[in-house]
N, C-alpha and C positions, 0 to 999 in steps of 0.2 A: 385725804391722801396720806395723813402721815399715819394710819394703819397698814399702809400695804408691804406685804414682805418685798417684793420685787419690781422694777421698771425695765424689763428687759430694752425695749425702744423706744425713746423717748424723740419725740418728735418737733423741732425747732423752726418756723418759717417765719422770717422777717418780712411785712409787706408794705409796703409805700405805695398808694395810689393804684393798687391793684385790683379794682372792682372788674375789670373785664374777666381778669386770669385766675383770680382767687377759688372762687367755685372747682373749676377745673384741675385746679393744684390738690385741693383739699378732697375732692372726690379718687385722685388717684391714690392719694392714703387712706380712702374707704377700701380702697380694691386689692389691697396690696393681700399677696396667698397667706403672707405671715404681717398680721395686722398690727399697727403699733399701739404699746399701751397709754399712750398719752399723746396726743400734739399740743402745741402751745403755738398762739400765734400773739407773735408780738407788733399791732399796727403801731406804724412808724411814719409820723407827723405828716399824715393822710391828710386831703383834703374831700376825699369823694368817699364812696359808698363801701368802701374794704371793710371795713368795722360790721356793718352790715350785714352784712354778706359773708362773714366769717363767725358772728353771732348767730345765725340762722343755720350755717352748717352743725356750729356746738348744739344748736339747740334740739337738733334732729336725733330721736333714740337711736336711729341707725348705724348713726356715724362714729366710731373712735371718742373716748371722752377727748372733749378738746377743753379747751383753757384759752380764752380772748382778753392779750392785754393790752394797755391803749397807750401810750407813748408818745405823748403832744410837742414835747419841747424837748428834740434828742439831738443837742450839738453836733453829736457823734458820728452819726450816718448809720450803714449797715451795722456795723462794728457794733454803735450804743447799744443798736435795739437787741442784737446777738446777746451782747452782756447781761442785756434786762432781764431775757428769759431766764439765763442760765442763773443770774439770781435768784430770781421767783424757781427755778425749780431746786436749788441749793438748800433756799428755805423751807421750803417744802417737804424736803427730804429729811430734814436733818442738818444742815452745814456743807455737808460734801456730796459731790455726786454718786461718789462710791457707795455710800452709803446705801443704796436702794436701787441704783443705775446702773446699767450694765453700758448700753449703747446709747449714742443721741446723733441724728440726722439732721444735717443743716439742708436746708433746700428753700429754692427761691419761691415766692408766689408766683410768677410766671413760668413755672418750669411743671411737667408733666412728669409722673417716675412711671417706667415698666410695672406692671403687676408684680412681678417676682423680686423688684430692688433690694426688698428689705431683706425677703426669703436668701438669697444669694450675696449679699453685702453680709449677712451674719456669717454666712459660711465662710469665707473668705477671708474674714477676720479673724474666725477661730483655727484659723492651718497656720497660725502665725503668734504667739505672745508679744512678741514683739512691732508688730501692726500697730498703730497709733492711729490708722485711719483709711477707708478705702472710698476713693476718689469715683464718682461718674463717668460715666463714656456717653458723651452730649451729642446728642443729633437736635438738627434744626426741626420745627415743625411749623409749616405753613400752606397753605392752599389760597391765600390771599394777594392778591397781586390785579392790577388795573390797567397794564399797560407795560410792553414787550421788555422795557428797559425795566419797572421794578421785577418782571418775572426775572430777568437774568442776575439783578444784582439777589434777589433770594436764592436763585440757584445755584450762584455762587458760594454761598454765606453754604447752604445744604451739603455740599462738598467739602466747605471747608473745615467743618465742622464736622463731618465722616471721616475724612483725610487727619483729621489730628485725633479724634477718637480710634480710629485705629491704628494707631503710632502710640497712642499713651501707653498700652498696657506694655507694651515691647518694649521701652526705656524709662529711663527716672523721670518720678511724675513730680513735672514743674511745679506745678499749684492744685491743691484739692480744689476742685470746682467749686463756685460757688450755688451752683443749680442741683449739687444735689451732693454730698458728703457725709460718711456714714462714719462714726468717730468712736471710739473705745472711751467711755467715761473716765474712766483709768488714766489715758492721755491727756485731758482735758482739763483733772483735776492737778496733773501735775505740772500744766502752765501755770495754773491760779497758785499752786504753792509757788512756783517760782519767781511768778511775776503780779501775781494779783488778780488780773485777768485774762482772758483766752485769745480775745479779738482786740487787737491795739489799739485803744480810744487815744488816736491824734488825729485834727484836722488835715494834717496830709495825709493820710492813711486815706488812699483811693482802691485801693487791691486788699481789703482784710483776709480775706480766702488765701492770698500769695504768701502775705505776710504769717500767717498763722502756719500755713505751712512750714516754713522756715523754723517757726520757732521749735515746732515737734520735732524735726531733723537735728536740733543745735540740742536738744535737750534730751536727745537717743532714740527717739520712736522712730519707726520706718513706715512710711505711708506707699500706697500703691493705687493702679486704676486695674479695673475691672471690665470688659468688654462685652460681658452680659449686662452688668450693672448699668443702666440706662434710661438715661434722663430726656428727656422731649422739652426744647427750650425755645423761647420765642425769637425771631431774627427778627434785624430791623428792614421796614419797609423803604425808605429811602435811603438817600449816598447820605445827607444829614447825618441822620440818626447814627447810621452807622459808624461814619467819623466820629463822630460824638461818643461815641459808645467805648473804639476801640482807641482813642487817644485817651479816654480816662484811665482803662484795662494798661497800655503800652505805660501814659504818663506815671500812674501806679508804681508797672513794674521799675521802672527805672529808678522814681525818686528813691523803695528800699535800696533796689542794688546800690545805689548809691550811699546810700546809709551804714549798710555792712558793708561795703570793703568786697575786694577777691579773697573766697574762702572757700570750703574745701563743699559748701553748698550752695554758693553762689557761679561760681567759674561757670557750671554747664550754662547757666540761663547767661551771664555774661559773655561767652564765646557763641551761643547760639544768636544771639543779638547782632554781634559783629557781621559774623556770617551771615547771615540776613539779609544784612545790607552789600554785603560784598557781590551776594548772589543777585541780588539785586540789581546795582550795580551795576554789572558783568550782563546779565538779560538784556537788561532795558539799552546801556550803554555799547555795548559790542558787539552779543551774540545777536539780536534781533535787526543790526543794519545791517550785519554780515550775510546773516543767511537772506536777509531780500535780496542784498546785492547778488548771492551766488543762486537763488531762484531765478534772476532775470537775466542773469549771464550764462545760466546754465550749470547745472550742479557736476559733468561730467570735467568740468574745468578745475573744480575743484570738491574731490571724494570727501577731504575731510569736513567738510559743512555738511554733504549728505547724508555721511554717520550723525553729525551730531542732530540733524535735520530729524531722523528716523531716533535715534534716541530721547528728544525732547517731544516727539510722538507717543511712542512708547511706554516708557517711566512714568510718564503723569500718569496714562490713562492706567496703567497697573495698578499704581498706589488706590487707586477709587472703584478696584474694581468690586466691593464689597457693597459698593451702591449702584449696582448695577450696568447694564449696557449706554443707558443714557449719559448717566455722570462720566464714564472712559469715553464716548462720542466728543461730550463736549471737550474734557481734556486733550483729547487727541487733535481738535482743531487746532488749538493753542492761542489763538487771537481772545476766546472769550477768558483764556487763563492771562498772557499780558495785560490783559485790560485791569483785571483784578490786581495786580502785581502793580501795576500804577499806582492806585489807590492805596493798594496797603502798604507801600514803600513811603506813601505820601502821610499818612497815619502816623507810623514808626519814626523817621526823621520828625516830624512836626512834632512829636511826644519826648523826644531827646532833648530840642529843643528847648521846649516848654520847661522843663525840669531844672533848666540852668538857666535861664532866663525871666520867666514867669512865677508867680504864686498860685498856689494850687485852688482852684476854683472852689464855691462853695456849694455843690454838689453834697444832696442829706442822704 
């Protein structure tokens, strides 16, 4: 490797315990129209068949040269193994990634990329110098489900996760995904000068995607989401999992904000939070006894419940219409979106919570 003039994309996937998805991850970066010149997969304190399974993709002449590294004892979590690769490719290169690298793709072993990701995340990197990074637009993907209730809590998850990929490109992008992230080497080098490393090895550090974010914002880069750019990611099949999933992501976000302070990159995600729960709140707590009461009393007794009656009809089902006639059905019922709004309020608080109360679990 240390002959080669150039790495225009260089390819980064951290896997833990990913023998189902891994195959399928690593085939969508066979496929991509603009192929990447390297992957590296860093297994991360695996106990099953990843290693495997990711050795046997490298080992295919068909496939992208790939690189299988093994990483048994990684305090760190996501974060470590992130770091490992990006050493092994440092070294590799030279010391720095400038050196020979142009781009490098973060992306999860359980996440699928569009054919064209890489093809169109280059593009859209280069209409900008000052780009540091261009973020995924995440759809759910599943066909699995046993019974009426996991169909609805995935199709939930299928919506929710359309509904905020089509929101990200149209305002400031919270956090580069961690399912799929296309990065300017250029950016990435100049955390490591700043800081030493890219992905912050602390045991709290539950969100490294969020946090890395932040740091490229504090240190002048402008990241963005992409709504071609498209990542197919795994949802979870029970309420479990899913709690589980989104109190790490929520407890995450909170512990940083709380570590920086209100600033001038924090506020949005900090006032979007509040509101959250305000809206919240105001659903669960007001507007939803009100309109039963003025449904069974009759909506001509009182007009203004019937506007907002026909507006919380309305408004949802618009925002999904990009997912077709099904997903505005469902939103327009609104009972199967309450239900949801339970849950995820129950998430949120309980992640708040936890952050000032609790110590951060030991999740690798």
């Amino acid at each position: 490797m240390g002959g080669a003039a150039l790495y225009d994309t260089v390819i980064l996937v951290p896997a833990r315990n990913e023998e189902v998805g891994v195959f399928t991850s690593l085939r969508s970066l066979a496929s991509q129209t603009r192929r990447p010149d390297l992957i590296v997969v860093v297994v991360n304190n695996s106990t099953d068949r990843t290693e495997e399974f990711a050795r046997q993709f490298a080992d295919d002449e068909q496939t992208p040269p790939t690189v299988v590294l093994v990483l048994d004892d990684n305090p760190h979590k996501k974060a470590g193994a992130l770091n490992h690769g990006l050493r092994w490719l440092r070294e590799a290169v030279g010391g720095r990634l400038t050196n020979k690298v142009r781009h490098v793709l973060v992306m999860d072993a359980d996440t699928e990329l569009h054919p064209k990701f890489i093809e169109r995340a280059r593009n859209v990197i280069a209409s900008d110098p000052e780009l540091g990074g261009v973020s995924a637009a995440c759809l759910g993907r599943t066909g699995l489900w046993r019974n009426p209730w996991q169909r609805y809590l995935l199709g939930m998850q299928i919506i929710e996760y359309g509904r905020a990929a089509n929101a990200r490109y149209r305002r400031d992008v919270h956090t580069m995904s961690g399912a799929g992230s296309f990065y300017r080497a250029e950016a990435l080098q100049s955390l490591l000068d700043w800081r030493g490393e890219v992905f912050w090895e602390d045991h709290s550090n539950l969100v490294e995607d969020y946090e890395t974010t932040l740091a490229l914002k504090e240190s002048g880069w402008k990241v963005t989401a992409n709504q071609l750019c498209i990542a197919y990611t795994d949802l979870m099949p029970t309420l479990r999992e899913l709690i589980q999933q989104r109190e790490r992501w929520s407890r995450g976000t909170v512990d940083t904000l709380r570590a920086r302070g209100w600033t001038k990159f924090t506020w949005h995600s900090i006032a979007t939070m509040i509101l959250g729960l305000i809206g919240a709140a105001y659903i669960l707590g007001w507007g939803s006894p009100h309109l039963v009461m003025a449904a069974k009393n009759g909506f001509s007794q009182r007009p203004l419940f019937l506007l907002l009656f026909a507006f919380w009809i309305v408004y949802p089902a618009l925002r999904v219409r990009n997912l077709g006639w099904k997903a505005m059905l469902v939103e327009a019922l609104l009972i199967p979106e309450l239900v949801f709004t339970v849950v995820r309020t129950y998430w949120l608080v309980s992640s708040i919570v936890k952050s000032y109360v609790t110590r951060v679990s030991a999740w690798k």
